[in-house]
N, C-alpha and C positions, 0 to 999 in steps of 0.2 A: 229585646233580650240579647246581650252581650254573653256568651257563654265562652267564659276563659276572661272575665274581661281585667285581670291583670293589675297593671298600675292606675286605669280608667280611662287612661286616653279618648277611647273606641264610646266609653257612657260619656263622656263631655260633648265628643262631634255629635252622639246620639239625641242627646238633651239638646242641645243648641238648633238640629234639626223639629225635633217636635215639639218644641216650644213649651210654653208654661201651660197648652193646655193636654202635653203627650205625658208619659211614663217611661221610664227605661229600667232597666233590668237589669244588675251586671251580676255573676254568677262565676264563683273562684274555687278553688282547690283548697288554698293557703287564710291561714287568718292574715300571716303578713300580708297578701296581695288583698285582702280586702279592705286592710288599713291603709295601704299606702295608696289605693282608691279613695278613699276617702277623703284623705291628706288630699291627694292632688285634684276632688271636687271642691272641694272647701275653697280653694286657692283659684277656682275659676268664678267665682261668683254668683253662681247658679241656682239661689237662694230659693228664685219663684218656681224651681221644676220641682217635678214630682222626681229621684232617683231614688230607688233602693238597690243595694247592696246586699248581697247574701254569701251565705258560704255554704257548701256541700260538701260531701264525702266525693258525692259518684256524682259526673253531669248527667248522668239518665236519670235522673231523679229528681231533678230541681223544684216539685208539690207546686209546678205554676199550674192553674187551671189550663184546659183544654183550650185551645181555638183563641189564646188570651194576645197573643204577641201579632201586631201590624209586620214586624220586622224579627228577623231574628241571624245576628253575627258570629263569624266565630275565626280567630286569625289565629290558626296552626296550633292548637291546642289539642283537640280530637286527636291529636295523636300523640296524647299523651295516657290518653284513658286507654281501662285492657280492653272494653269492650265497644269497640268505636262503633258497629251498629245498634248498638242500644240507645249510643248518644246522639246520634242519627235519627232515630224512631223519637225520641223526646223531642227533639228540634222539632221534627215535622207536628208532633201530636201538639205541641205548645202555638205553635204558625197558626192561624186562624188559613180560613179557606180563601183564597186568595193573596195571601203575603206574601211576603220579598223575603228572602235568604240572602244568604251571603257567610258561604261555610268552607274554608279552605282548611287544607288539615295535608301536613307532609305527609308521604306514605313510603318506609323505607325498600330499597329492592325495587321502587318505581321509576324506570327509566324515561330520559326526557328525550322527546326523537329530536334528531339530528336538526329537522326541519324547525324545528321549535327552538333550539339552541342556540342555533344561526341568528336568529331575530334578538337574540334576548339581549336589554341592555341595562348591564351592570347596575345596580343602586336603584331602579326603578323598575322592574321585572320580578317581583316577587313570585309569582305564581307559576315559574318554568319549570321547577322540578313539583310542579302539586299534580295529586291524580286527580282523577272527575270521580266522584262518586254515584252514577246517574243508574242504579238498583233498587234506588229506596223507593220509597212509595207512602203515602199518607194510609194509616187503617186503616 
């Protein structure tokens, strides 16, 4: 599950990793962002995967079954939503018990130490100014 997943980028790498016998999930705000996902799967060939495409109000609510998601993505989106532990708590309740994450989300007012800055390099260092979110916890 792609949550945020935008123009689709993130469901194409997604799909092309589990194959035609995985699922992906991409999960948007916008109807434009779920069209121009669309548009730009259509355009990669991907004919034998299984993807859907949804759209939501609120990402803490995305009606996927419990425990349903192998993986689940999310590139700096959560902080766009008001209630970003909620969207958190769905990420984790959708994760089946033992899945992979992979949830970055900017956090404004969050400073990057000095130690951390030092190393960063330009154009390939995304994740220098993100916080850890390490509170949550599966229900």
């Amino acid at each position: 599950m792609d949550l945020g997943c935008g123009g689709g980028i993130d469901v194409i790498l997604a799909a092309h990793r589990v194959g035609p016998q995985g699922r992906v999930v991409g999960i948007d705000f916008t109807p434009q962002m779920i069209e121009r996902a669309r548009e730009t799967v259509a355009t990669a060939d991907l004919r034998d995967r299984s993807i859907e495409l949804r759209r939501v109000e609120d990402m803490a609510e995305t009606k996927l079954p419990d425990g349903s998601a192998d993986v689940v993505i999310s590139n700096c989106v959560i902080n766009l939503c008001p209630d970003k532990d909620a969207v958190y708590r769905e990420a984790f309740r959708v994760l089946r018990l033992g899945g992979r994450r992979s949830l970055t989300s900017l956090s404004p007012g969050t400073s990057t130490p000095s130690s951390r800055r030092a190393s960063v390099r330009p154009g390939r260092d995304v994740s220098a100014g993100l916080s850890r979110k390490t509170s949550i916890s599966r229900p």
